[in-house]
N, C-alpha and C positions, 0 to 999 in steps of 0.2 A: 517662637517666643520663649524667654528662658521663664522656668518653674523655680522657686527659691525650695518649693516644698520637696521636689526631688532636682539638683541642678542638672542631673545629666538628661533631662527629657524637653525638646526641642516640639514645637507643633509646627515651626517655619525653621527651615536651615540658615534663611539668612534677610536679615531686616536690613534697607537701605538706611544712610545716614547722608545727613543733608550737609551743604558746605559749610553752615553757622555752627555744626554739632560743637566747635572747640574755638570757636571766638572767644570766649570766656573762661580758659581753662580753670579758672582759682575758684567757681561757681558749679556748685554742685543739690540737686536739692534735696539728694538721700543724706545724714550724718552717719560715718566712720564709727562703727562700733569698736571694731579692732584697728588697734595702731598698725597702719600701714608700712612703718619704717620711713629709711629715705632711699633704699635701695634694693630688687632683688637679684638673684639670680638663679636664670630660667635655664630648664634644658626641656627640647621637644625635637623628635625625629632628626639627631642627630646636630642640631644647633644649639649653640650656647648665646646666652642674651645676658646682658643685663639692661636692666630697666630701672632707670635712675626718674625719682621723682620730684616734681615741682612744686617746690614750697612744703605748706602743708593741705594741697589740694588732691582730689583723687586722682589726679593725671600724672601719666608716667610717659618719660619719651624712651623709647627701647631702641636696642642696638643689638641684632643680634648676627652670629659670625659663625663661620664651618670650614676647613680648610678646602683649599681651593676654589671655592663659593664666593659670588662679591657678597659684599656684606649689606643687611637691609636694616632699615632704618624703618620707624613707626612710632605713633601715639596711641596709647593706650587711657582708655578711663573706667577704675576701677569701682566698681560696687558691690557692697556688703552686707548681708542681713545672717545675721548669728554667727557660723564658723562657714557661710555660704558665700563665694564670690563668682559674682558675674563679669566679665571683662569683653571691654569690647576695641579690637585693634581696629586704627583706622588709618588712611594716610600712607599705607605699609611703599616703599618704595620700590618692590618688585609688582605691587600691583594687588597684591593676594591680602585683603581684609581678615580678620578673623575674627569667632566670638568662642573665648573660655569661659569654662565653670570648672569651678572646682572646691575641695575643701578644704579650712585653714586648721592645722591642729600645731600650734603653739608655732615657731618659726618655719615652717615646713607647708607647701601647698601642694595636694596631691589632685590630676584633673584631666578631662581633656578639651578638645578643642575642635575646633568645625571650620574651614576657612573656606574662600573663594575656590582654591585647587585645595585638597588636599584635609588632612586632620587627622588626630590622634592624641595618646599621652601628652601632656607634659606634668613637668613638676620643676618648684621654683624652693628657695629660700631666702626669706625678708631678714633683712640687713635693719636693726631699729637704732644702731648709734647712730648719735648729729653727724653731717657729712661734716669732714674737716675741710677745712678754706686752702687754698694755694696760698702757701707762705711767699711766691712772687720770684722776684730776685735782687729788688728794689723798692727800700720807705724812703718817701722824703715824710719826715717829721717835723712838726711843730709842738715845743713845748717854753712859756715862760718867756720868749724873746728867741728863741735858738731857733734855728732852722739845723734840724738834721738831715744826713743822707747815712741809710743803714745798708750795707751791701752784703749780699749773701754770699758764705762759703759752698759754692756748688751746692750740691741739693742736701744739705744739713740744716740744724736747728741754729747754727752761730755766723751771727752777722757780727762785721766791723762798719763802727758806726765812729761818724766825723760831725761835729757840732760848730757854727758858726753862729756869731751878733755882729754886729757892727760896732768897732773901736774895744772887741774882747781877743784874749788869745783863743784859738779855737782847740775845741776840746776833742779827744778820740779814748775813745771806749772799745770793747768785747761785747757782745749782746750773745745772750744764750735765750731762745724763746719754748715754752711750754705748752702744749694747746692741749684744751678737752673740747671737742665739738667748735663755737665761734667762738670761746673765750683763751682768751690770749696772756698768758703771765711770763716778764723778760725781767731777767736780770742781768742791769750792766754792772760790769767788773772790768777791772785794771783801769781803770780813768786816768786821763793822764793830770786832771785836776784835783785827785784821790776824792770825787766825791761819789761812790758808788750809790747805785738807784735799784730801787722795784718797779717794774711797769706791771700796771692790768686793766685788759682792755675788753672792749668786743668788737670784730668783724663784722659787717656787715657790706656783701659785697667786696670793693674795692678799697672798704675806708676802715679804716682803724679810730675808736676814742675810749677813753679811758681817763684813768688816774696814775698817779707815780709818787712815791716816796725817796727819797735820798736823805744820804747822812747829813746832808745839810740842803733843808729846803725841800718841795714838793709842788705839787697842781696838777692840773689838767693837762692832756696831750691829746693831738692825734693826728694818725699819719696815713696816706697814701699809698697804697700797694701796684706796682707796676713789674711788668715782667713776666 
């Protein structure tokens, strides 16, 4: 059983876990003292992980890799009391469970670890910026009556973007897009109607909604990310 008062001292090497342990990932009944991030990166006996997190819950799904090695996959749920974490892997896909402790001192995890086979150091670094969204390869947009399609220039920030109504000429624009975390700010330029626009939106998932201003006229939008 792990000790918060010293984390490296075990009086059982390894507590079962039942199959409902992660029916609920988003449910946890300890609170998050320390911001978890949305992502870390792990290293232990020669493996590199990252362990990317769900939501804002304490469950992380890990992926960790070594060359020549297949790669293993796992759930992890994290808990914390002062600069103390306890973790416990489950699900791992080579079969090998594990339980961490370790210490958090500002982005940095120093620890080790106890598993089914095996155990030792590790050490991680939490990642705390917003994960940023897949900008896709394909909006269809709705704004005002127009139906757009915004198509991506390979894996850049600038879509060409084609606007249709029914019994209008249709319109085509430059789209350049801006992200900090889910929020999204585009400006179209070169209009072939000269009415340039600001978009600003948020992500969520697949869908885009927002607002828009142009040199002439404005409202509401929002579009569909595919791709």
């Amino acid at each position: 059983m792990y000790s918060y008062s010293n984390p490296y001292n075990y009086s059982a090497s390894y507590q079962p876990v039942y199959s409902y342990y992660y029916e609920d990932p988003y449910y946890s009944s300890l609170r998050q003292p320390i911001n978890l991030g949305t992502r870390w990166e792990v290293e232990e006996s020669g493996w590199r992980a990252v362990w990317t997190r769900r939501g804002n819950s304490n469950v992380f799904d890990g992926r960790w890799t070594r060359e020549g090695a297949t790669p293993i996959t796992a759930v992890l749920r994290v808990n914390v009391d002062g600069n103390f974490v306890c973790i416990s892997r489950r699900n791992s896909s080579d079969g090998n469970n594990c339980q961490y402790v370790g210490r958090i001192e500002g982005n940095r995890i120093v620890g080790n670890n106890i598993c089914n086979r095996g155990g030792g150091p590790w050490t991680a670094t939490i990642f705390r910026e917003p994960l940023t969204p897949d900008l896709g390869n394909r909006w269809v947009v709705e704004e005002s009556g127009w139906r757009g399609i915004w198509t991506r220039r390979g894996n850049s920030n600038v879509f060409d973007g084609r606007w249709t109504r029914p019994g209008a000429t249709p319109v085509t624009a430059v789209l350049r897009m801006q992200q900090q975390g889910n929020q999204v700010r585009i400006e179209r330029r070169n209009s072939s109607d000269g009415n340039d626009c600001t978009y600003t939106g948020r992500i969520e998932g697949r869908r885009v909604t927002g607002n828009y201003t142009c040199e002439q006229g404005g409202g509401t939008w929002s579009a569909t990310i595919s791709g």
